[in-house]
C-alpha positions as CSV (number, residue, x, y, z in Angstrom):
1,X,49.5,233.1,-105.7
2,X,50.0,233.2,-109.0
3,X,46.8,231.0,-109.8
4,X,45.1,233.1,-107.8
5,X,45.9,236.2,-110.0
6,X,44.9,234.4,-112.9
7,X,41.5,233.8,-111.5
8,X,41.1,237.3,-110.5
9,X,41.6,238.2,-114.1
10,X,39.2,235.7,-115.7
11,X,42.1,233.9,-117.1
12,X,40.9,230.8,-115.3
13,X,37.3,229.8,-114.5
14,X,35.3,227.5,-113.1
15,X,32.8,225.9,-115.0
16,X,29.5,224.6,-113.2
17,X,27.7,223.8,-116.1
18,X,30.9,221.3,-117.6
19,X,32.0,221.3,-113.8
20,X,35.7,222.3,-114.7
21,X,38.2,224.4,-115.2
22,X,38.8,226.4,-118.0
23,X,41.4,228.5,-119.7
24,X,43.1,229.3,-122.6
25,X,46.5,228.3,-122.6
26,X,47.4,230.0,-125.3
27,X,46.3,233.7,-124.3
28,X,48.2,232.6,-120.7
29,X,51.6,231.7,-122.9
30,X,50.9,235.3,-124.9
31,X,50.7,237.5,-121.8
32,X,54.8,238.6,-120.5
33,X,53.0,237.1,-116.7
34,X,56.3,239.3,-115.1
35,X,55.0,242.4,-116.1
36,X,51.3,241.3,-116.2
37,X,51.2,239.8,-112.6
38,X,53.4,242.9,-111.4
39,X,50.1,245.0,-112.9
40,X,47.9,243.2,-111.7
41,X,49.5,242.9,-108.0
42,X,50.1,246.4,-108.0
43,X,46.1,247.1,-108.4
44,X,45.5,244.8,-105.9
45,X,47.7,246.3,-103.4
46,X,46.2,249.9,-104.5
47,X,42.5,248.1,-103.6
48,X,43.8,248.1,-100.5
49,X,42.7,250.3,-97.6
50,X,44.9,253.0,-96.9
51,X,46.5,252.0,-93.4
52,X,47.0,248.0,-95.1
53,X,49.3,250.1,-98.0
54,X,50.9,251.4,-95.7
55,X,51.6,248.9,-93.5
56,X,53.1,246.9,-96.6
57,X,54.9,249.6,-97.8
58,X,56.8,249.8,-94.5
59,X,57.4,246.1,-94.5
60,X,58.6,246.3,-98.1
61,X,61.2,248.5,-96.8
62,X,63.0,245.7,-95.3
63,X,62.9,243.8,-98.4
64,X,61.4,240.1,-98.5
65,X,61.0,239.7,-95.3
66,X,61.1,241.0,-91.5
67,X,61.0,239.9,-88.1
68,X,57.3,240.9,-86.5
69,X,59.8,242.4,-83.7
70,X,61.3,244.7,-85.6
71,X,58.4,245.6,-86.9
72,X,56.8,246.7,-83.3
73,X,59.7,248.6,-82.9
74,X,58.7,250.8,-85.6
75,X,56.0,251.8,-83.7
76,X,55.5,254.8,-81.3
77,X,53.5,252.9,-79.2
78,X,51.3,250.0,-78.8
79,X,48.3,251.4,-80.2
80,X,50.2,251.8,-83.2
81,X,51.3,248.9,-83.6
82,X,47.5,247.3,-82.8
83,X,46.6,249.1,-86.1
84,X,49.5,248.3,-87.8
85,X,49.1,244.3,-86.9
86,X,45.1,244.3,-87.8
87,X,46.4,246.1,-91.0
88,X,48.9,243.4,-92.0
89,X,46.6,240.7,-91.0
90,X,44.5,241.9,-93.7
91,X,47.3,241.6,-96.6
92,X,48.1,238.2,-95.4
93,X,44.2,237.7,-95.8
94,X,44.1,239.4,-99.3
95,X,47.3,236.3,-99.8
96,X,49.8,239.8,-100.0
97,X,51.5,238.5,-97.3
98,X,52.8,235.8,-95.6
99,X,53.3,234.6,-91.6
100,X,56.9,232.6,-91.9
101,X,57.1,231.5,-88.3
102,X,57.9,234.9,-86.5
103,X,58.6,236.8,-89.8
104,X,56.3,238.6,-91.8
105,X,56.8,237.5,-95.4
106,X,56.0,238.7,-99.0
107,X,55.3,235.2,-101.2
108,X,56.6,236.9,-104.2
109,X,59.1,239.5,-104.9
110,X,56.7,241.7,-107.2
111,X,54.2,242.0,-104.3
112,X,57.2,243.7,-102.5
113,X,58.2,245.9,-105.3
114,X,54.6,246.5,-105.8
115,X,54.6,247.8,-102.2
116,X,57.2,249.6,-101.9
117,X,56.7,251.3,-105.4
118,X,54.1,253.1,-103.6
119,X,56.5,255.8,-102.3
120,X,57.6,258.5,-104.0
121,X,61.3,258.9,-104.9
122,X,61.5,262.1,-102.5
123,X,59.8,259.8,-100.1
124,X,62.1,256.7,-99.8
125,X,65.3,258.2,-98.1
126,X,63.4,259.9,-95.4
127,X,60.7,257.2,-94.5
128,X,64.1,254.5,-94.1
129,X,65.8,257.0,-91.9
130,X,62.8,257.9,-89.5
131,X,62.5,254.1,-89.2
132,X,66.0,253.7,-88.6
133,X,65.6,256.2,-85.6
134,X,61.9,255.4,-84.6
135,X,63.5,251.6,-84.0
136,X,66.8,252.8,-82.3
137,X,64.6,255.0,-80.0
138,X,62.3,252.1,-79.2
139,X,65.7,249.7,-78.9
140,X,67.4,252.4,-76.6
141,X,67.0,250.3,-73.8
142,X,69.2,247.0,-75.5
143,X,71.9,249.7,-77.1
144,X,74.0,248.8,-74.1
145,X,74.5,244.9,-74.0
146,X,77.3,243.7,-71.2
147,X,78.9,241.3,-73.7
148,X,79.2,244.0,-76.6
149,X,77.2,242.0,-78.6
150,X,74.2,244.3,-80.4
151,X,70.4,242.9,-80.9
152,X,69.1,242.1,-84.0
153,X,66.7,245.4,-83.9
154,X,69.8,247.3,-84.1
155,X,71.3,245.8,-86.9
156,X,67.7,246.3,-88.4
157,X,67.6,249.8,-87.9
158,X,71.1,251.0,-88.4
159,X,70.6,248.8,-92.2
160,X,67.3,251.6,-92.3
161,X,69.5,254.5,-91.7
162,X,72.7,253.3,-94.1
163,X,70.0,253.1,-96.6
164,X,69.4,256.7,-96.4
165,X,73.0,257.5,-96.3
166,X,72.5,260.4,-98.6
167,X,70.4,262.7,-96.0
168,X,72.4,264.9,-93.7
169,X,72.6,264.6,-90.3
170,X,72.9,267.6,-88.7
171,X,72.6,267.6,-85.1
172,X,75.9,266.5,-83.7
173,X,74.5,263.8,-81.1
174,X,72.9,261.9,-83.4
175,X,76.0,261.8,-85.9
176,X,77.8,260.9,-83.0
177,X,75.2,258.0,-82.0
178,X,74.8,256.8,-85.3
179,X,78.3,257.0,-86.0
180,X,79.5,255.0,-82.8
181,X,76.4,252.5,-83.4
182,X,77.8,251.7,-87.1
183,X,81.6,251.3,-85.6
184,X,79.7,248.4,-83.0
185,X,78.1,247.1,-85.7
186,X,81.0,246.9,-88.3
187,X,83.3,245.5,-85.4
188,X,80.4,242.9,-84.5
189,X,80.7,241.8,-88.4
190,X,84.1,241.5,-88.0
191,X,84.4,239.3,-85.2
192,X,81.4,237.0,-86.7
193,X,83.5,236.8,-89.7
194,X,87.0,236.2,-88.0
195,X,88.2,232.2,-88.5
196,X,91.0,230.8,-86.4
197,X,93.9,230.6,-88.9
């Protein structure tokens, strides 16, 4: 990645005429290459089609990395999620993101914050909550697990929702949902946590 930034920005050539590489190791040791490459990733994401930013934005909002089946669940249905895929398999194209096995992967943590820098601050609380809910209605079905045990999409999505823990919930089924789905969850942590003494 990061050579590849550096050849973007004519910091490093090829040479067909010496048949090399060049640069100028001294203007590279000048440039602060944090914020410079976070620049410079941050146009590149912006050069992006609208639907790829925000496809990486949304994956941004689960930090480093997520699993591609959390990801579907985000969707309102599979058409969506069509898009969504073609979109992301763009960025990985454009080397903005990454396939780690069945995770979806940013290779560097200023391609993330580049991402999710995209929303605006009134922006960020809501877009993790709808999330939070678009995956718990998809994951409705798996809420209910015989051995109490909750799947990994519902961890995802309640981590969404605590996010936005500043926005009021005001219908009283949904606090009581949320609120009963957080109790599982915190017990669930509990129990993973517990050592024999």
């Amino acid at each position: 990645m990061f050579l590849s930034v550096l050849f973007e920005e004519h910091a490093l050539t090829y040479s067909l005429k010496e048949k090399r590489w060049l640069w100028d190791i001294d203007d590279i040791r000048q440039t602060s290459m944090d914020e410079e490459l976070a620049l410079i990733l941050s146009q590149k994401v912006s050069r992006m089609s609208q639907d790829v930013q925000q496809a990486l934005t949304l994956v941004s909002c689960f930090g480093m990395r997520v699993e591609g089946d959390v990801l579907r669940m985000t969707s309102r249905d599979e058409d969506e999620f069509s898009k969504m895929s073609r979109c992301l398999e763009s960025a990985i194209q454009e080397n903005l993101l990454e396939m780690d096995g069945k995770y979806y992967a940013f290779p560097h943590d200023l391609v993330q914050q580049a991402a999710y820098e995209r929303l605006l601050d009134e922006e960020v609380l809501s877009l993790h909550f709808n999330v939070g809910l678009q995956i718990l209605k998809n994951a409705s079905h798996s809420i209910t697990v015989e051995n109490g045990s909750l799947p990994s999409t519902i961890f995802a999505a309640l981590e969404q929702v605590a996010i936005a823990k500043d926005l009021t919930v005001s219908e009283p089924t949904l606090r009581v949902t949320l609120a009963t789905l957080f109790l599982r969850a915190g017990n669930r942590y509990f129990e993973l946590a517990a050592f024999p003494s």
